[in-house]
Structure formats: structure tokens, C-alpha cells
C-alpha positions in Angstrom: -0.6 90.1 -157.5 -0.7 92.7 -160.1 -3.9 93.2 -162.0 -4.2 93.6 -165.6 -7.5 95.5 -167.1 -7.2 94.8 -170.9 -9.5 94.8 -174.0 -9.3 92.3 -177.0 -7.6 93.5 -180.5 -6.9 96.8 -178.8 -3.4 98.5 -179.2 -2.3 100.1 -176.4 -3.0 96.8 -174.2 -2.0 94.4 -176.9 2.1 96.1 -176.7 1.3 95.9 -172.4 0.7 92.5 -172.5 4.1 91.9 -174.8 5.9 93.9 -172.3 4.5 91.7 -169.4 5.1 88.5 -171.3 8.8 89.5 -172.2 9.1 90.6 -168.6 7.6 87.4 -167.7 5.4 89.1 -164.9 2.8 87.4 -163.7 -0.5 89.0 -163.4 -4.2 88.6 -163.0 -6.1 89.2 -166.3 -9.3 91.3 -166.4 -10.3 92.0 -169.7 -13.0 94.9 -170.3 -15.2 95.4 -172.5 -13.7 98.6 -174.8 -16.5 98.3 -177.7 -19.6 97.9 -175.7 -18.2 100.6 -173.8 -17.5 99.0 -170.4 -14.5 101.2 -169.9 -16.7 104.4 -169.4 -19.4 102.4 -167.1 -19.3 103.3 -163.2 -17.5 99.9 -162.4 -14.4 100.3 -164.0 -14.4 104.2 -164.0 -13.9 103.5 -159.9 -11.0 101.7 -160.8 -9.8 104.4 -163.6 -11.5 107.5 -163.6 -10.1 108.3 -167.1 -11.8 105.0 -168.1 -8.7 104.2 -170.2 -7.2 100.7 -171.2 -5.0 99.2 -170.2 -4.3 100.1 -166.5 -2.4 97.8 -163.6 -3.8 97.8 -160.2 -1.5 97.2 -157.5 -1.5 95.0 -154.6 -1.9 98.2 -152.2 -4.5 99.6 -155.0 -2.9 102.1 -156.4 -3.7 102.0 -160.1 -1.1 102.9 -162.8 -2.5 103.7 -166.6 -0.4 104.7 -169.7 1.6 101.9 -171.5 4.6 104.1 -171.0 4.5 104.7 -167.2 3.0 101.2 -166.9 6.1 100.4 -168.8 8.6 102.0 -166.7 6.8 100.6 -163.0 7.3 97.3 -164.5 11.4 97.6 -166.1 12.3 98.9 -162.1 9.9 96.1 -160.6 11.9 93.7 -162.5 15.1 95.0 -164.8 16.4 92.5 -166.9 15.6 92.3 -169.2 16.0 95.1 -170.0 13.4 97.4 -172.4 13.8 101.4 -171.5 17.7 101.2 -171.9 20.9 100.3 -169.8 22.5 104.0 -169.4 20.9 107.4 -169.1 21.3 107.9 -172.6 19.6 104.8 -174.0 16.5 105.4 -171.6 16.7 109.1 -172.9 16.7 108.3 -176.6 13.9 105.5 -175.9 12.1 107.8 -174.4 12.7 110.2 -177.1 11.2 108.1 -180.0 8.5 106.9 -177.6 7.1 111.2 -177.5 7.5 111.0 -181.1 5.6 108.3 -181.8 3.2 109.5 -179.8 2.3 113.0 -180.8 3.8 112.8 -184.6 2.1 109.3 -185.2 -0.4 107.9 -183.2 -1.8 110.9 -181.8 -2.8 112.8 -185.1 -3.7 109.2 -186.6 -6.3 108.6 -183.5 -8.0 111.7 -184.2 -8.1 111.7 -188.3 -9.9 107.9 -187.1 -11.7 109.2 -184.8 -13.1 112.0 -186.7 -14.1 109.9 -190.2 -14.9 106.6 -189.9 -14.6 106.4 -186.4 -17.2 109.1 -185.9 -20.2 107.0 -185.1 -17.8 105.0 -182.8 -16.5 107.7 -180.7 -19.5 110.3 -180.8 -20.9 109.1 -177.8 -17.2 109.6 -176.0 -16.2 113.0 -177.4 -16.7 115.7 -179.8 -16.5 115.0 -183.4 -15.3 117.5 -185.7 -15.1 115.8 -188.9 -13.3 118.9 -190.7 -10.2 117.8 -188.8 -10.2 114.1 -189.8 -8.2 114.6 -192.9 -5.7 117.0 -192.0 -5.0 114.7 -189.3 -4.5 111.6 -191.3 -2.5 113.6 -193.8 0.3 114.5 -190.3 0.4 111.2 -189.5 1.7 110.4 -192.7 3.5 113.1 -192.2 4.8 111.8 -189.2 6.1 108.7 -190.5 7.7 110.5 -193.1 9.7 111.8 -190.7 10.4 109.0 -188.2 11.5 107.1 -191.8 14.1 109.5 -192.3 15.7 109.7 -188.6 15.4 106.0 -188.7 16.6 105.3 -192.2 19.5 102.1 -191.7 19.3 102.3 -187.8 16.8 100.0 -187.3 18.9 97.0 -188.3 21.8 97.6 -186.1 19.7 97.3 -183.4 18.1 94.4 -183.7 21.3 92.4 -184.8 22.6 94.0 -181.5 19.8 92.0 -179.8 18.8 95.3 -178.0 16.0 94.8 -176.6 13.7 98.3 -175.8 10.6 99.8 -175.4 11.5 101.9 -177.8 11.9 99.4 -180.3 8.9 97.1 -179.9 7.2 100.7 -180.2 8.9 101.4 -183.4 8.1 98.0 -184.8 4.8 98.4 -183.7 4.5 101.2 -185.3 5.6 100.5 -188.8 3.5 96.9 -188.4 0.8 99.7 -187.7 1.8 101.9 -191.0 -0.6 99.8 -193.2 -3.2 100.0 -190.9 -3.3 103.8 -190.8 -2.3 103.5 -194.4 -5.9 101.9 -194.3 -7.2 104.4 -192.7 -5.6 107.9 -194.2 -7.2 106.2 -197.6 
């Protein structure tokens, strides 16, 4: 059986484990403790060297980490339904707005956190530079602005297409997320 290292009210694992639940996978559950900092102990760094949640074990040990390759292992495991797209292009474009997120959005929004008030969070994991905090809160608004205009009255004709993607639960994420880094470019 698959194993599952996850962390409570974290991001990253929180959209894995709504991938695995639409998948309907079944899986052992570890969770880890991310704020007391049991993903950077020797235990689970044997596991995941990069010491980053969540990551799948599987049953020949091999350990897969990233949402997005995670992601992927789990749409060819088992395909319908399906989430990364049913042609070459749809898995392209998914894939597409999946980068973006990443380095327009999340990435820049991590880092302006990480660098204000996540500082005394984080120091202990990585260097802090707080000059960079607000320029990076100020791309990831950026960012959205962006993803808001390439997205701007596409969004509804795929949900009432019932299509069903990564790529969307991302994008939802994402905007459900837009307050919270609202929150935090404040």
C-alpha cells in the first residue's frame, strides 16, 4: 500500500490529499509534524532527504515528493477520473497553468511570507533576507493580476463542462488562497 507523509492545515498536502480522495486511492496516512519541525529531523529526512511534505512512499520504496509529480504517478496509476487532461493538449495547458501558479503565485508569495512574518518561522530552515519580503508580496499580486486576466470568463465554462483537472482544483485553490496572501501582502 501506498504511503502518505502529510502535515495538518498545510497546503501542498491538503490539495494531495483532495487528489487521493477524488482518485479514491487508498493509502496509509503518516502525518508529520511540519511546525515542530519533524520534517527536517533524521527520521523523516531518511525517507525524504529534501524533508519536504507531502511525499508518497511506494510499496518497493521508492519515494515520490512534489504535488505535481505525485499528481501525475497517481492519474497513470489510476486514470479516470481524470485530473491532468484527456488529450495532449489538455495535459499541456494543465500543466501550463500549473508552472504559472507556481513561479508567478505561490512561489514569490512563499518567499515575501517567508521573509516578514514568517521570518522567525523559517530562520532556523533558511536564510532570511527581509529586504526581499515586500517586493515579493507585491509579484504575487502581480501574479494574480495576470492569471485574472488570462482567466477572465474561462473559468466558468469549465466547470459547467464538469472538467475535472489538476489544473483547476489548482486554480481554485489558488484564488480560495488570494485572500490569504491578500492577508499576508497587507
Amino acid at each position: 500500500m501506498i504511503k502518505l507523509y502529510t502535515a495538518v492545515n498545510a497546503p501542498n498536502p491538503r490539495a494531495l490529499e483532495n487528489i487521493i480522495a477524488i482518485k479514491q486511492i487508498e493509502v496509509e496516512t503518516i502525518t508529520v509534524d511540519l511546525i515542530g519541525g519533524e520534517n527536517r529531523g533524521d527520521d523523516y529526512v531518511k525517507t525524504n532527504p529534501a524533508g519536504q511534505l507531502p511525499c508518497i512512499e511506494l510499496e518497493d520504496g521508492q519515494v515520490i515528493a512534489e504535488v505535481a509529480a505525485i499528481a501525475e504517478y497517481l492519474e497513470e496509476l489510476k486514470p479516470d477520473p481524470v485530473l491532468v487532461g484527456n488529450n495532449a493538449a489538455e495535459r499541456a495547458h494543465t500543466r501550463m497553468r500549473m508552472r504559472q501558479c507556481d513561479y508567478l503565485i505561490f512561489a514569490p508569495g512563499m518567499a515575501g511570507f517567508r521573509n516578514t512574518e514568517g521570518a522567525d518561522f523559517f530562520r532556523s530552515r533558511m536564510r532570511i533576507d527581509e529586504t526581499i519580503g515586500a517586493p515579493m508580496k507585491r509579484n504575487t499580486e502581480d501574479g494574480f493580476a495576470w492569471l485574472d486576466s488570462q482567466l477572465w470568463g474561462k473559468i466558468s465554462s469549465v466547470a459547467t463542462s464538469c472538467v475535472m483537472s489538476i489544473a483547476f482544483f489548482i486554480l481554485w485553490s489558488c484564488f480560495f488562497r488570494k485572500s490569504v496572501f491578500r492577508l499576508m501582502l497587507t
